[in-house]
PDB file of N, CA, C and O in Angstrom, chain B, residues numbered from 101:
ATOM      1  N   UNK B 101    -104.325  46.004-155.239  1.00  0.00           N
ATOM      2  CA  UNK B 101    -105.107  45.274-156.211  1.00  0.00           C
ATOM      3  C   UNK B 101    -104.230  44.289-156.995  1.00  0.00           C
ATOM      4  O   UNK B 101    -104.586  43.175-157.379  1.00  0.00           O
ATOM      5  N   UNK B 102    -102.787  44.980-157.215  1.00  0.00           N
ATOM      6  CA  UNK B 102    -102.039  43.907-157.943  1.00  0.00           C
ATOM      7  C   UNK B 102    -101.901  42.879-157.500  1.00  0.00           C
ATOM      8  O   UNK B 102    -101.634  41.870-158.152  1.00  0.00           O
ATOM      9  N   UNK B 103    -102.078  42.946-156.152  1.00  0.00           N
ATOM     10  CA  UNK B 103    -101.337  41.736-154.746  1.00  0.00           C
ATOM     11  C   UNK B 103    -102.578  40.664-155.278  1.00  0.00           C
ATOM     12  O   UNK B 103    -102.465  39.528-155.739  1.00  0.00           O
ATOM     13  N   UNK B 104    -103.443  41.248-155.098  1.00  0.00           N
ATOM     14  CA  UNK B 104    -104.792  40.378-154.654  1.00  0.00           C
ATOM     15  C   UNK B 104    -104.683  39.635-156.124  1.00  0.00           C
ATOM     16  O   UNK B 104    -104.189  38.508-156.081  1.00  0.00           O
ATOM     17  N   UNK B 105    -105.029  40.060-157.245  1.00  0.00           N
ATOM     18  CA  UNK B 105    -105.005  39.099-158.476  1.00  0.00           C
ATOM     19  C   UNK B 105    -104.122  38.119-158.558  1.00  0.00           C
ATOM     20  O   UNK B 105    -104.297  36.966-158.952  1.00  0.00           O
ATOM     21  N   UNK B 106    -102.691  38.885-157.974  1.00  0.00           N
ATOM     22  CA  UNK B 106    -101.853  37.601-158.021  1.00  0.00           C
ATOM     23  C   UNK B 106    -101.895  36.300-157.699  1.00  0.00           C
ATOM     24  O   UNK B 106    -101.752  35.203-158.239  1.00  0.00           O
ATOM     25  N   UNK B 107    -102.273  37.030-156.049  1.00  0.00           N
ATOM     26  CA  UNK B 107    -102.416  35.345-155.595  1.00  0.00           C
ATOM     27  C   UNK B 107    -103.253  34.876-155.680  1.00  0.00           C
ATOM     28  O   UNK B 107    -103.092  33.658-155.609  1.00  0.00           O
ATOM     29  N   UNK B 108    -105.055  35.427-155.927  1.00  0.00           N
ATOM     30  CA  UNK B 108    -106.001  35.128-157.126  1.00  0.00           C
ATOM     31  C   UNK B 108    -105.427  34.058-158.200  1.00  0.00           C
ATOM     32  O   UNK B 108    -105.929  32.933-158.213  1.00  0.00           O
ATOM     33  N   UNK B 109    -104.493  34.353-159.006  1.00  0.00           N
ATOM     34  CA  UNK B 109    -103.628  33.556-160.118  1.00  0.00           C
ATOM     35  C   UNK B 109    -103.029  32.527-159.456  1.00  0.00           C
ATOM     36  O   UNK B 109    -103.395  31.384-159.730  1.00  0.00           O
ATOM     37  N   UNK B 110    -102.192  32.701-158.650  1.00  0.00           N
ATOM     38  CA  UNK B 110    -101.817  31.658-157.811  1.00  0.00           C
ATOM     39  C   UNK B 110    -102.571  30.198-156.893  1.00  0.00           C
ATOM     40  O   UNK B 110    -102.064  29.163-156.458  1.00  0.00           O
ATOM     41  N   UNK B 111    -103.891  30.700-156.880  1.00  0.00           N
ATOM     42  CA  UNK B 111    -104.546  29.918-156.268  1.00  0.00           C
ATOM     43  C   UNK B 111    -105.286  28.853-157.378  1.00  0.00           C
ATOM     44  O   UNK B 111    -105.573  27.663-157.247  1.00  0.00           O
ATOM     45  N   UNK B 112    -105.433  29.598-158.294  1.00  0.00           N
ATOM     46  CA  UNK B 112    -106.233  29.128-159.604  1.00  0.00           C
ATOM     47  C   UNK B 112    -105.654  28.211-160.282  1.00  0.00           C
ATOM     48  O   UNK B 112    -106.285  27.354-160.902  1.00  0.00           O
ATOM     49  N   UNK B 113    -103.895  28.311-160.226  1.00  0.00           N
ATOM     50  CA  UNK B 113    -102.891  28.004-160.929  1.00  0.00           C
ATOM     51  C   UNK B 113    -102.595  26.635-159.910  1.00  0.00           C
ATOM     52  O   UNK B 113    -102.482  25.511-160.400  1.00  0.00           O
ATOM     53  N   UNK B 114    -102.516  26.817-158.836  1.00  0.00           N
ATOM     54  CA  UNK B 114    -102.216  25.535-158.230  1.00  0.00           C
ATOM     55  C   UNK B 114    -103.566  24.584-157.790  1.00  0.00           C
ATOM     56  O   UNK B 114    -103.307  23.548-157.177  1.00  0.00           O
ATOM     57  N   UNK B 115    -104.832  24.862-158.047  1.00  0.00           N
ATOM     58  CA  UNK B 115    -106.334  24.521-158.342  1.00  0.00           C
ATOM     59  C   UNK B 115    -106.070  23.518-159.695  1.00  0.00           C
ATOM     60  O   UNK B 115    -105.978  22.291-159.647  1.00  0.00           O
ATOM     61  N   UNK B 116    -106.012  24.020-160.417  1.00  0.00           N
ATOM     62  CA  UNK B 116    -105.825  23.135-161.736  1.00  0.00           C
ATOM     63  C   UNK B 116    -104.395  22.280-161.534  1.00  0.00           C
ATOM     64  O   UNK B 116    -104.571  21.199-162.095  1.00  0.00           O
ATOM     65  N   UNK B 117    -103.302  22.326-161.063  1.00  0.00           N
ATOM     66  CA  UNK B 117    -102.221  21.827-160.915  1.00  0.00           C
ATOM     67  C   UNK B 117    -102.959  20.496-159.860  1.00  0.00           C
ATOM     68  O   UNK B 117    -102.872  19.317-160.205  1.00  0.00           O
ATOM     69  N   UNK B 118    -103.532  20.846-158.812  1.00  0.00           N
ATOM     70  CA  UNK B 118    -103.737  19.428-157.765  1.00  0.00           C
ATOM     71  C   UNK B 118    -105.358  18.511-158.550  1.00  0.00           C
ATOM     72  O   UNK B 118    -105.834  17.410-158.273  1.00  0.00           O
ATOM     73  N   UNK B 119    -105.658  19.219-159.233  1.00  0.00           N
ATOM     74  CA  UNK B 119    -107.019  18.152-160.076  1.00  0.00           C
ATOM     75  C   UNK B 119    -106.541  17.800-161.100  1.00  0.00           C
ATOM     76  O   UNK B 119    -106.713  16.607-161.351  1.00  0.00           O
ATOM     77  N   UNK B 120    -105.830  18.543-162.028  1.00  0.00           N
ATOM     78  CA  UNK B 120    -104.964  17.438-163.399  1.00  0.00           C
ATOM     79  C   UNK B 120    -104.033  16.335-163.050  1.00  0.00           C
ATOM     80  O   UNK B 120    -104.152  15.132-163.286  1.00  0.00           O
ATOM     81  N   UNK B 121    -103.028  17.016-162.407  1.00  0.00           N
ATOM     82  CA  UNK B 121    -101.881  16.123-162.470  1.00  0.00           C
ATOM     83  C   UNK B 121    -102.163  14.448-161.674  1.00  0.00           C
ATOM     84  O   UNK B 121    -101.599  13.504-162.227  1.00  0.00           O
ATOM     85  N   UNK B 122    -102.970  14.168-160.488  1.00  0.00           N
ATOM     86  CA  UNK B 122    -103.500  13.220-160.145  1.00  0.00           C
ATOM     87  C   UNK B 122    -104.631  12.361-160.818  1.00  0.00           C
ATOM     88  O   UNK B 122    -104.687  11.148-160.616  1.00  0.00           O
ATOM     89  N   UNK B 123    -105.532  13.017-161.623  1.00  0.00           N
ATOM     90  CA  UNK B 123    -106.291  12.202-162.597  1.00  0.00           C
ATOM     91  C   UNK B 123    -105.032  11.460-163.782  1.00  0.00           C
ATOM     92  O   UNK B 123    -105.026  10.243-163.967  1.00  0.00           O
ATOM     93  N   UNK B 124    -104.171  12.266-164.399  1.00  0.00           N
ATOM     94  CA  UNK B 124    -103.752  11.786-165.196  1.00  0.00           C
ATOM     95  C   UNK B 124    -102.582  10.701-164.726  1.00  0.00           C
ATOM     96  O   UNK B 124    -102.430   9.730-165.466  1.00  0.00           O
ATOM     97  N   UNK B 125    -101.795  10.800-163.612  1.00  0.00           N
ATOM     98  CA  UNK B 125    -101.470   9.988-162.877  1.00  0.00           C
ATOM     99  C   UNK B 125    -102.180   8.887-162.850  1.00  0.00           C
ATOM    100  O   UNK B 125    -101.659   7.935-163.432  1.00  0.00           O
ATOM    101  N   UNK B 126    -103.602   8.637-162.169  1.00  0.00           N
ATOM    102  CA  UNK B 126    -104.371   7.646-162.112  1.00  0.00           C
ATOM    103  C   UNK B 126    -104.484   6.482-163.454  1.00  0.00           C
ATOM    104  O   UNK B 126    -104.146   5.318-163.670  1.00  0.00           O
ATOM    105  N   UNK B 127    -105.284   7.764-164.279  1.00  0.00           N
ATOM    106  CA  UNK B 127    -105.781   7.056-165.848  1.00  0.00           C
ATOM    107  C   UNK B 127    -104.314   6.480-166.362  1.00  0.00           C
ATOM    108  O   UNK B 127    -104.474   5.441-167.002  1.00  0.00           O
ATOM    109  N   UNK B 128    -103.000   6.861-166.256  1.00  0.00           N
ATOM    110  CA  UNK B 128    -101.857   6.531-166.924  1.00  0.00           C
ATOM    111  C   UNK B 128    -101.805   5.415-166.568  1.00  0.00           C
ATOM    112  O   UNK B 128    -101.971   4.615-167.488  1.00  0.00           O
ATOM    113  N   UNK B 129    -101.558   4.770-165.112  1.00  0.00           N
ATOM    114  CA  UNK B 129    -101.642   3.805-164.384  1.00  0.00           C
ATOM    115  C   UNK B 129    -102.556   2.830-164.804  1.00  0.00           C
ATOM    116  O   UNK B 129    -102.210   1.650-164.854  1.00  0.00           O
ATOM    117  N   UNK B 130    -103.571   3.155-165.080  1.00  0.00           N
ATOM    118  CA  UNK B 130    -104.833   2.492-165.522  1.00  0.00           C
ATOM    119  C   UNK B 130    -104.338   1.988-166.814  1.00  0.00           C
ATOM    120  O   UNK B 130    -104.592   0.852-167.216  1.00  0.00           O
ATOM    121  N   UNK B 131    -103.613   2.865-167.475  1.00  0.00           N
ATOM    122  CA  UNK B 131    -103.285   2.575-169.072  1.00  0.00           C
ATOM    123  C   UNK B 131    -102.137   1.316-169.091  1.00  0.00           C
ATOM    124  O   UNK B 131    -102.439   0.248-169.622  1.00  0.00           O
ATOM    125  N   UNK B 132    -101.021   1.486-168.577  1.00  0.00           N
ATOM    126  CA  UNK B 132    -100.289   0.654-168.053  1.00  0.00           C
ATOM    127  C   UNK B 132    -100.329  -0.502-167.658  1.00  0.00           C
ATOM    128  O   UNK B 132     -99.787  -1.487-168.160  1.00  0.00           O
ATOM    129  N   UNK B 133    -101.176  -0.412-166.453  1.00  0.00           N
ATOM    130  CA  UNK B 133    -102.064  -2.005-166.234  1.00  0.00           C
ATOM    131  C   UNK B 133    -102.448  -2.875-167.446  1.00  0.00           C
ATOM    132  O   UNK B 133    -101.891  -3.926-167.764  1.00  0.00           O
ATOM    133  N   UNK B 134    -103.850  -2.074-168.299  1.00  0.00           N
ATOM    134  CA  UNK B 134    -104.233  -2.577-169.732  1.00  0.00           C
ATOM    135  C   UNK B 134    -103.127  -3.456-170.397  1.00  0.00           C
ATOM    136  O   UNK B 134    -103.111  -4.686-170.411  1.00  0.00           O
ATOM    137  N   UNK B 135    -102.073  -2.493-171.023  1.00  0.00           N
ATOM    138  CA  UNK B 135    -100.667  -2.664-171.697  1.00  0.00           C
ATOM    139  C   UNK B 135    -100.389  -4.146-171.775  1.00  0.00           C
ATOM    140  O   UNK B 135    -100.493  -5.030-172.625  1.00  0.00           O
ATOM    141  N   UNK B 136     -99.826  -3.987-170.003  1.00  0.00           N
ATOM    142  CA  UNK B 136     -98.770  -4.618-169.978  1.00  0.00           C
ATOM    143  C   UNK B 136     -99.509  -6.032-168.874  1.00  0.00           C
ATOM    144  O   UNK B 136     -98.869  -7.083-168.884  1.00  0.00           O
ATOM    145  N   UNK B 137    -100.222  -6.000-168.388  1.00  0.00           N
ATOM    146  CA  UNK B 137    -100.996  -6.911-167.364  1.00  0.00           C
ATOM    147  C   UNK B 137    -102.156  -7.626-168.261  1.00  0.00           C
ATOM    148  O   UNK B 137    -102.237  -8.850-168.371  1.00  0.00           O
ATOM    149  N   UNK B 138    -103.041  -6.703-168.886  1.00  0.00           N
ATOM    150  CA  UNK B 138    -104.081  -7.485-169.508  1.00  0.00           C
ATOM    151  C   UNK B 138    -103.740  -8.029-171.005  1.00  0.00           C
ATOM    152  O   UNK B 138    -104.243  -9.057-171.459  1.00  0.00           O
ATOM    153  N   UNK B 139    -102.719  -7.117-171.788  1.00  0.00           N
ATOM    154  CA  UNK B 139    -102.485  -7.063-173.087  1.00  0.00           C
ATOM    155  C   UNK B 139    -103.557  -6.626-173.670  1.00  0.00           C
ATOM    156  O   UNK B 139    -103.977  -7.351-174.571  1.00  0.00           O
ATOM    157  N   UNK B 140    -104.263  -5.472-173.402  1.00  0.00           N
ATOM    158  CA  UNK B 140    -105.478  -4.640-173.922  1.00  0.00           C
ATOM    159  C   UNK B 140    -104.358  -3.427-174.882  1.00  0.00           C
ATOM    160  O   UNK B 140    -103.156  -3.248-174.682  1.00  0.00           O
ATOM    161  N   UNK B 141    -104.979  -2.945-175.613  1.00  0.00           N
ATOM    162  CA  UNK B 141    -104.836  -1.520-176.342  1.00  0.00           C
ATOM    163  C   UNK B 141    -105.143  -0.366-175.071  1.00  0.00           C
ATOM    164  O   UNK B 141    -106.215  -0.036-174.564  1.00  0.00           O
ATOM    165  N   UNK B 142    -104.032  -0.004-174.849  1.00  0.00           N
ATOM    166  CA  UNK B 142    -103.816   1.423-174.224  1.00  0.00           C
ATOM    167  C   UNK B 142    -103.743   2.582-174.370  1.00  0.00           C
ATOM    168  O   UNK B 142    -103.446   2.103-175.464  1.00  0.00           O
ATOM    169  N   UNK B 143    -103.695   3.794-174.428  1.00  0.00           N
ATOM    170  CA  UNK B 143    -103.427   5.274-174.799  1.00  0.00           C
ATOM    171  C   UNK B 143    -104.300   5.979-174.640  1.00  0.00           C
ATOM    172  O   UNK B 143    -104.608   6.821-175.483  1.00  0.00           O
ATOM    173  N   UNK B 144    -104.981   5.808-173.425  1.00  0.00           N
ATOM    174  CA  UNK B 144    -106.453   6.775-173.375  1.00  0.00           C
ATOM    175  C   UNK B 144    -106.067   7.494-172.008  1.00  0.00           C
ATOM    176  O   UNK B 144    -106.843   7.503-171.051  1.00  0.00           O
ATOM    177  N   UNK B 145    -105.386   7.821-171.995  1.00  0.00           N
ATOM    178  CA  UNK B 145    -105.041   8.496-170.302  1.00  0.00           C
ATOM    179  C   UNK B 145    -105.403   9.844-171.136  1.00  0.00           C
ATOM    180  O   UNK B 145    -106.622  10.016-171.123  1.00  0.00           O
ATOM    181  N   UNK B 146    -104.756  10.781-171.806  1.00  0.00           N
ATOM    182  CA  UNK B 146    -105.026  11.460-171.908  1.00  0.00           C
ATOM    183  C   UNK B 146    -106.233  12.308-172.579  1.00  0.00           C
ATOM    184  O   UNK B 146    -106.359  13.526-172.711  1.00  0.00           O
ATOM    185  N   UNK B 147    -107.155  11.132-172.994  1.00  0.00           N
ATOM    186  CA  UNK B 147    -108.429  10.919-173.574  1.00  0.00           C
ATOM    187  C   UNK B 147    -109.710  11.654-172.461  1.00  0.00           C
ATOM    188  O   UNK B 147    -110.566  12.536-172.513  1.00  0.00           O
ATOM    189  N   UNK B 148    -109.022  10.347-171.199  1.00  0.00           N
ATOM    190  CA  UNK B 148    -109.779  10.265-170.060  1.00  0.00           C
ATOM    191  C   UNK B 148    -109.661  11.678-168.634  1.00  0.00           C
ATOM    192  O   UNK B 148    -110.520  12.123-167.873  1.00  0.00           O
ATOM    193  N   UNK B 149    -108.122  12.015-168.819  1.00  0.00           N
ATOM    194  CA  UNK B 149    -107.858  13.021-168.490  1.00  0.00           C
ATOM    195  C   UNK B 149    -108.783  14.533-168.776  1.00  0.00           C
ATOM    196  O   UNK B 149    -109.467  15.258-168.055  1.00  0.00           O
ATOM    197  N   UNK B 150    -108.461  14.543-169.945  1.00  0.00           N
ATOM    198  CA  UNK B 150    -109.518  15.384-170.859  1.00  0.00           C
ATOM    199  C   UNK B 150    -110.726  15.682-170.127  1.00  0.00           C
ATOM    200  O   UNK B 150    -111.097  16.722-169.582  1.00  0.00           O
ATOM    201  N   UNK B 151    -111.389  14.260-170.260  1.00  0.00           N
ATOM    202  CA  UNK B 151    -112.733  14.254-170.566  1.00  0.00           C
ATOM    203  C   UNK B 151    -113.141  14.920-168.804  1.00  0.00           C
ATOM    204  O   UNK B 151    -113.691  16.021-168.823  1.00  0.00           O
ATOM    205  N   UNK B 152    -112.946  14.435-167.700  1.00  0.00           N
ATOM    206  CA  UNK B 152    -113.140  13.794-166.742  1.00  0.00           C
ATOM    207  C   UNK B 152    -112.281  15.437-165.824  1.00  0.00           C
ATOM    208  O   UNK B 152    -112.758  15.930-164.802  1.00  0.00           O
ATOM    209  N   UNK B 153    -111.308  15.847-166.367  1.00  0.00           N
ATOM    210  CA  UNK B 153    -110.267  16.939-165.849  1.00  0.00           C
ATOM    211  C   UNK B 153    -110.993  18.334-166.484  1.00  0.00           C
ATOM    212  O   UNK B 153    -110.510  19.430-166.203  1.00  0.00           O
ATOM    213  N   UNK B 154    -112.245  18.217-167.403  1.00  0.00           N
ATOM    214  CA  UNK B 154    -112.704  19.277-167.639  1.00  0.00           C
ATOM    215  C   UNK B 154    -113.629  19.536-166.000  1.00  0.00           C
ATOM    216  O   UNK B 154    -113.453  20.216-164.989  1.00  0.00           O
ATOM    217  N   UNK B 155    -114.696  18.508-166.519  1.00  0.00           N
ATOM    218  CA  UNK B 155    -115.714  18.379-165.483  1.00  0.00           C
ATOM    219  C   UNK B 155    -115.441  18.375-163.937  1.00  0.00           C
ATOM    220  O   UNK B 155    -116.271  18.764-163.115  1.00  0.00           O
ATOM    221  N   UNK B 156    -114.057  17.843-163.591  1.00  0.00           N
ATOM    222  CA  UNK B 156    -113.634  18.238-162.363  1.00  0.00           C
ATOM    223  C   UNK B 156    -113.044  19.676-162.208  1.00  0.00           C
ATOM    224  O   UNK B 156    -112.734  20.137-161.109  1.00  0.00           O
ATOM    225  N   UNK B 157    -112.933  20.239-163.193  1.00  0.00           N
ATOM    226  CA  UNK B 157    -112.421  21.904-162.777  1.00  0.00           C
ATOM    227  C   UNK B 157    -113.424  22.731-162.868  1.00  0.00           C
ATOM    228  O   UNK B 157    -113.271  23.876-162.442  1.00  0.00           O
ATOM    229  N   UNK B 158    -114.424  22.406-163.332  1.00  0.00           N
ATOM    230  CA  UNK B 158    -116.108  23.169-163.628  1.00  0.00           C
ATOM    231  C   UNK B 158    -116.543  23.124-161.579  1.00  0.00           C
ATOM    232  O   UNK B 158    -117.026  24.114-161.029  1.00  0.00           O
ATOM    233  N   UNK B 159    -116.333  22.237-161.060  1.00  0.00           N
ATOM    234  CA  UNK B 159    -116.217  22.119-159.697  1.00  0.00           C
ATOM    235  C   UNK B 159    -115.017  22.945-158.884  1.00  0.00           C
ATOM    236  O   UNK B 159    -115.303  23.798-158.044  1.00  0.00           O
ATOM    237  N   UNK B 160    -113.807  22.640-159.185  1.00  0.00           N
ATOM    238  CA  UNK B 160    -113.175  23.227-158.365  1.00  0.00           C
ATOM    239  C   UNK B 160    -112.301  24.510-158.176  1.00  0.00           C
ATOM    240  O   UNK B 160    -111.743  25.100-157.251  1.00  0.00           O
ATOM    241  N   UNK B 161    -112.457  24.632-159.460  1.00  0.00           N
ATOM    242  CA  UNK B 161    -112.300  26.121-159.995  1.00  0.00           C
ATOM    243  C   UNK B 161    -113.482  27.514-159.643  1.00  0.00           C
ATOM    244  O   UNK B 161    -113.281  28.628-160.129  1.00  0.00           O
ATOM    245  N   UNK B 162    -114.221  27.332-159.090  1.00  0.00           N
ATOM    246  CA  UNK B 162    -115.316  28.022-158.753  1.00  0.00           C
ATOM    247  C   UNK B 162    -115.505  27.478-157.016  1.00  0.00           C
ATOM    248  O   UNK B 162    -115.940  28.442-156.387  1.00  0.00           O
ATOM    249  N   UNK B 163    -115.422  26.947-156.615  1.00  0.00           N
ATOM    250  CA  UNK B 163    -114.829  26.463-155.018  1.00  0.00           C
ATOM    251  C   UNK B 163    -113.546  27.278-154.750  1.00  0.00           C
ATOM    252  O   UNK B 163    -113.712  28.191-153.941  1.00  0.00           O
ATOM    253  N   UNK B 164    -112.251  27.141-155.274  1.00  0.00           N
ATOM    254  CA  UNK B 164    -111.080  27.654-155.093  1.00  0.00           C
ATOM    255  C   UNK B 164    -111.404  29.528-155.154  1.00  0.00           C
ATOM    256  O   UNK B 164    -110.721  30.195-154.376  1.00  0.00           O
ATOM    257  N   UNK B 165    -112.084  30.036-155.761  1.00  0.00           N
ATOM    258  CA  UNK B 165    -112.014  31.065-156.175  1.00  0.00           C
ATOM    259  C   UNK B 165    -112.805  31.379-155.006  1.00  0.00           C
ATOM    260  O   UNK B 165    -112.272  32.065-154.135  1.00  0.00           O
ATOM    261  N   UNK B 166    -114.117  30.941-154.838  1.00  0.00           N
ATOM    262  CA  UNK B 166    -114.883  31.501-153.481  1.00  0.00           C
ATOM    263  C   UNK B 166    -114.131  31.546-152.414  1.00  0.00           C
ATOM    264  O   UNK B 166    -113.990  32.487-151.633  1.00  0.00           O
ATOM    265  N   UNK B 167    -113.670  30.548-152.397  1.00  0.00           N
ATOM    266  CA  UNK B 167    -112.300  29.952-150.704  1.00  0.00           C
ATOM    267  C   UNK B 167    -111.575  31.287-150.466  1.00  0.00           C
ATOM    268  O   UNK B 167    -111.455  31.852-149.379  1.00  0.00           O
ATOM    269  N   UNK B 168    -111.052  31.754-151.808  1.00  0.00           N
ATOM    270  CA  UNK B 168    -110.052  32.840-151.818  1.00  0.00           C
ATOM    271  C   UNK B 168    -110.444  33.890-151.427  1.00  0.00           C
ATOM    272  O   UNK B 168    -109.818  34.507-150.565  1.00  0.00           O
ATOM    273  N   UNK B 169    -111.871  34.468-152.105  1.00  0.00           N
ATOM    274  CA  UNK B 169    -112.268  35.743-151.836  1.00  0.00           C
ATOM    275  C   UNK B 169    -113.149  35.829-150.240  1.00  0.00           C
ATOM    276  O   UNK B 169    -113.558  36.909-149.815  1.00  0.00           O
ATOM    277  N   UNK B 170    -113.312  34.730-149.605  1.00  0.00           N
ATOM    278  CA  UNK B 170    -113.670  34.608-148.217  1.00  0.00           C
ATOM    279  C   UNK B 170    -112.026  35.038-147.243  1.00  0.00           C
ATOM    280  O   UNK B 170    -111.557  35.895-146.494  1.00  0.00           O
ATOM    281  N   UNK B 171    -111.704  33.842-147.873  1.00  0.00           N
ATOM    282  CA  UNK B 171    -109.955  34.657-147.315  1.00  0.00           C
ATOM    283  C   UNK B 171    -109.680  35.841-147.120  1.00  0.00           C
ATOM    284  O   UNK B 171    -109.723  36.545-146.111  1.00  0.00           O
ATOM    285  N   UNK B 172    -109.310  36.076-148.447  1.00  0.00           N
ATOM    286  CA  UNK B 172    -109.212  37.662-148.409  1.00  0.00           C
ATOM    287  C   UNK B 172    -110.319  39.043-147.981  1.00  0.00           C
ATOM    288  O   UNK B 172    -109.979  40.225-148.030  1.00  0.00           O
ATOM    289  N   UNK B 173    -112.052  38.399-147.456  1.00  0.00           N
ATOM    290  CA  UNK B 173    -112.534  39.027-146.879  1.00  0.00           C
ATOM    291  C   UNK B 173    -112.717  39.194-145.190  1.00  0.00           C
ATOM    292  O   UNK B 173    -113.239  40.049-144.475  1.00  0.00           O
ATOM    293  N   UNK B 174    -112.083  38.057-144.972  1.00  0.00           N
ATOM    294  CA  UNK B 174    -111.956  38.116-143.578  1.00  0.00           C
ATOM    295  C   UNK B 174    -110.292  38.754-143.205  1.00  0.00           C
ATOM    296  O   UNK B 174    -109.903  39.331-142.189  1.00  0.00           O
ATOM    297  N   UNK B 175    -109.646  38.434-144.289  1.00  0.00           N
ATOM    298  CA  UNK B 175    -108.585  39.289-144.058  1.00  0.00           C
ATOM    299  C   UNK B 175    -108.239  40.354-143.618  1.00  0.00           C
ATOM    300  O   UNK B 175    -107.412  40.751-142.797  1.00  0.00           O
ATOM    301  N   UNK B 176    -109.600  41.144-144.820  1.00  0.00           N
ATOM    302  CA  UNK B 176    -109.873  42.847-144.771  1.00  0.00           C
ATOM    303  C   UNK B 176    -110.524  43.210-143.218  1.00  0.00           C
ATOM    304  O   UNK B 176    -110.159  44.208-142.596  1.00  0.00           O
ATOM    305  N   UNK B 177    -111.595  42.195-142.666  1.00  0.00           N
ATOM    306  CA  UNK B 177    -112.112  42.621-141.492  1.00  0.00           C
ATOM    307  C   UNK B 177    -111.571  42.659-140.901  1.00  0.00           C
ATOM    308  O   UNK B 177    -111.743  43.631-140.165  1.00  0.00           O
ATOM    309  N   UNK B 178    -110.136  41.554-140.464  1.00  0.00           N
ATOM    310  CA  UNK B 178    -109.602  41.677-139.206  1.00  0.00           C
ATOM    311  C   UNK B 178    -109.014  42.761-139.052  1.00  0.00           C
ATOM    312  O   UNK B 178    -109.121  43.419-138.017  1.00  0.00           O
ATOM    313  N   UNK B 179    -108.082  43.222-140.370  1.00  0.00           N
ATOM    314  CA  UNK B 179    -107.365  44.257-140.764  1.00  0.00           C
ATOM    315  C   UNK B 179    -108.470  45.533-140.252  1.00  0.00           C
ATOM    316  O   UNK B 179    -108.059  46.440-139.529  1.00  0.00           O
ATOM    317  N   UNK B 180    -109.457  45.490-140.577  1.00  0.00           N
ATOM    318  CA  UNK B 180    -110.246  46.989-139.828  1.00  0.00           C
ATOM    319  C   UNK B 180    -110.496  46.778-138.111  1.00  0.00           C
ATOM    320  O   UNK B 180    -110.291  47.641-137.258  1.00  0.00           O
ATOM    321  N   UNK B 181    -110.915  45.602-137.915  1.00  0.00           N
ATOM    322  CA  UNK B 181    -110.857  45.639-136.198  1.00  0.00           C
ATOM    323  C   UNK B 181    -108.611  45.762-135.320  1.00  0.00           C
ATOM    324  O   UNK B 181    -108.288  46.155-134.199  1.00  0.00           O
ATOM    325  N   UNK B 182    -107.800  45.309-136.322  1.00  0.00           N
ATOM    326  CA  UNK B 182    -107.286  45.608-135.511  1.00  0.00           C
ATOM    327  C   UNK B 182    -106.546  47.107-135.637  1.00  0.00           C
ATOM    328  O   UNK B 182    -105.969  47.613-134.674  1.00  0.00           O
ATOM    329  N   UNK B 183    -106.619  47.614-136.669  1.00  0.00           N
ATOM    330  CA  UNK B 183    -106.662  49.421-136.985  1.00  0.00           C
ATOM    331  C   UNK B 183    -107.693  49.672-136.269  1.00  0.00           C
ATOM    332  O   UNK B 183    -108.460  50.003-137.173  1.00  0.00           O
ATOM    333  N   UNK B 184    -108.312  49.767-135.293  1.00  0.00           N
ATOM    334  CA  UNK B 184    -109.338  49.778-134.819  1.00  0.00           C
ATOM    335  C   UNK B 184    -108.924  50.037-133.062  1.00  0.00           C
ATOM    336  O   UNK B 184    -108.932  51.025-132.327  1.00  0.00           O
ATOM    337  N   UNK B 185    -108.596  48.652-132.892  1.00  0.00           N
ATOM    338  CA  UNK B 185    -107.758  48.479-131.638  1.00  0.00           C
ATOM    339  C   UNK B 185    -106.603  49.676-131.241  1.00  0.00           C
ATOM    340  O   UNK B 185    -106.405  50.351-130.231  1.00  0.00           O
ATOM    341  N   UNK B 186    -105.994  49.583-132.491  1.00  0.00           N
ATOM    342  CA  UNK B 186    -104.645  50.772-132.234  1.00  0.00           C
ATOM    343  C   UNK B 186    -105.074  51.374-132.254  1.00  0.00           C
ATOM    344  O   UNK B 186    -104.577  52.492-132.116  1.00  0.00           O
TER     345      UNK B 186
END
């Protein structure tokens, strides 16, 4: 059971790691452009991040978690057919 939460945690943990860090990447870029290309007022990356990095983890945080526990249920089956075999 300890195993399983872990990488439960692990999956969750690198779930939020690949949907934040590329939005805010993006919006920074975006901010930058503004700055220094348009001469607009900049500093909303992390505004937009926010806003936009909630609503994308309401999605993929509940995807990642199903993914996992399919994983780990086909895991368990094979694990009984091939105790099974032997």
């Amino acid at each position: 059971m300890e195993n399983f939460l872990r990488r439960l945690l692990k999956v969750l943990f690198w779930t939020v790691i690949f949907t934040i860090v590329p939005m805010y990447v993006v919006f920074l870029a975006a901010d930058i452009y503004d700055v220094y290309v348009l001469t607009k007022q900049g500093g909303n990356a992390l505004f937009w991040t926010y806003v936009f990095g909630t609503m994308g983890l309401m999605i993929t945080i509940p995807l990642a978690t199903l993914s996992y526990l399919l994983v780990v249920f086909f895991e368990w089956k094979d694990g009984d057919k091939k105790r099974k075999d032997n």
